[in-house]
N, C-alpha and C positions, 0 to 999 in steps of 0.2 A: 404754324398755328392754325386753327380752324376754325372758319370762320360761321356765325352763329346762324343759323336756320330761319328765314326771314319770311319762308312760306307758310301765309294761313291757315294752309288745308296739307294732311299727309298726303302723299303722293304713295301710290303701290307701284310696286316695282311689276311690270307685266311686260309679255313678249307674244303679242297677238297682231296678225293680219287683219289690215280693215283695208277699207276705199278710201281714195280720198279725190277732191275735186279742187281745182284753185279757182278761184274767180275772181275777175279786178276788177274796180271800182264801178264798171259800168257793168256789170253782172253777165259778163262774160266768161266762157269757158276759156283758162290758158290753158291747163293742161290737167291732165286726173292720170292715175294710174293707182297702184297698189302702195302699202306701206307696212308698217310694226308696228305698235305702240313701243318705247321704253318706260313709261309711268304713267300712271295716271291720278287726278284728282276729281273731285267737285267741279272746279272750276278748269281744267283743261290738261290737255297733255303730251309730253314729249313723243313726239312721231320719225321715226328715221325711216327716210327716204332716199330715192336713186342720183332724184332731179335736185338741184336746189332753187330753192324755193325766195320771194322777195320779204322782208318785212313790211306790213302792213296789207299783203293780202288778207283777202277771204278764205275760208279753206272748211269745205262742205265736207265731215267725215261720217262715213256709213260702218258701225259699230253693231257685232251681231250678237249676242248670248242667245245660246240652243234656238230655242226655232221666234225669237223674238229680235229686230231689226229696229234702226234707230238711226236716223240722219242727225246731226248736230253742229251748226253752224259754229266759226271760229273765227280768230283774228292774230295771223302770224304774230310775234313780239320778238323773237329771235329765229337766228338760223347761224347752223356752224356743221362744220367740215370734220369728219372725225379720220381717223390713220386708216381705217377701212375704206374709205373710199365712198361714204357715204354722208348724207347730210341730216343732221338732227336740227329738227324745228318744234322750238316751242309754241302751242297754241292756246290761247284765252277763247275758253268759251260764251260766245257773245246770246246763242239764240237756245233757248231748252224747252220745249213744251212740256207736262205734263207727265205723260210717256216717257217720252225720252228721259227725264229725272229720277224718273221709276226704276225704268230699264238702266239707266248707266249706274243708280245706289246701288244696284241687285249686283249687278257688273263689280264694283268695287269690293261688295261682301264677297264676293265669289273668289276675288285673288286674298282679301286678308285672311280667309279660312284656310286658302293654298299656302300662303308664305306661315301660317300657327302650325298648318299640320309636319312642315318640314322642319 
């Protein structure tokens, strides 16, 4: 049976490299390296990574469409183990300037025109 869709905001299905940075509580670096997206929203997005990651960090992601750049502050809420040997964490977008709301809407329309035109 399947179960009913409890998210506010669609999510686009995307497969893009970004940065990513972890920081705990006392805004320190633990550790950054590279990542994917698997989805994205408005409000935040599934990231598969190397490392696993704790819930309730920070997690500073650097997000680029064409020659326009975008830091965007988050906050773990999940983290799980997939068969590949990789870890997917989902992030809640806690911090957005301006900009960055701009650039991640643009971001968003960019994959719905991808997944209408296929």
């Amino acid at each position: 049976m399947n179960q009913p869709n409890r998210r506010k905001h669609d999510r686009q299905k995307s497969l893009n490299l970004l940065d990513y940075e972890i920081i705990d509580a006392k805004g320190r670096t633990l550790d950054h390296g590279m990542g994917r997206t698997r989805n994205v929203s408005v409000k935040g997005l599934l990231l598969e990574t190397h490392i696993p990651v704790e819930e309730g960090h920070t997690v500073l992601v650097t997000i680029g469409l064409e020659e326009e750049v975008v830091e965007i502050k988050g906050k773990i809420v999940y983290m799980s183990h997939s068969k590949s040997n990789r870890y997917r964490v989902g992030l809640e977008f806690l911090e957005m300037d301006r900009k960055g709301s701009r650039i991640l809407k643009k971001y968003l329309q960019m994959f719905e025109g991808n997944q209408a035109a296929a």
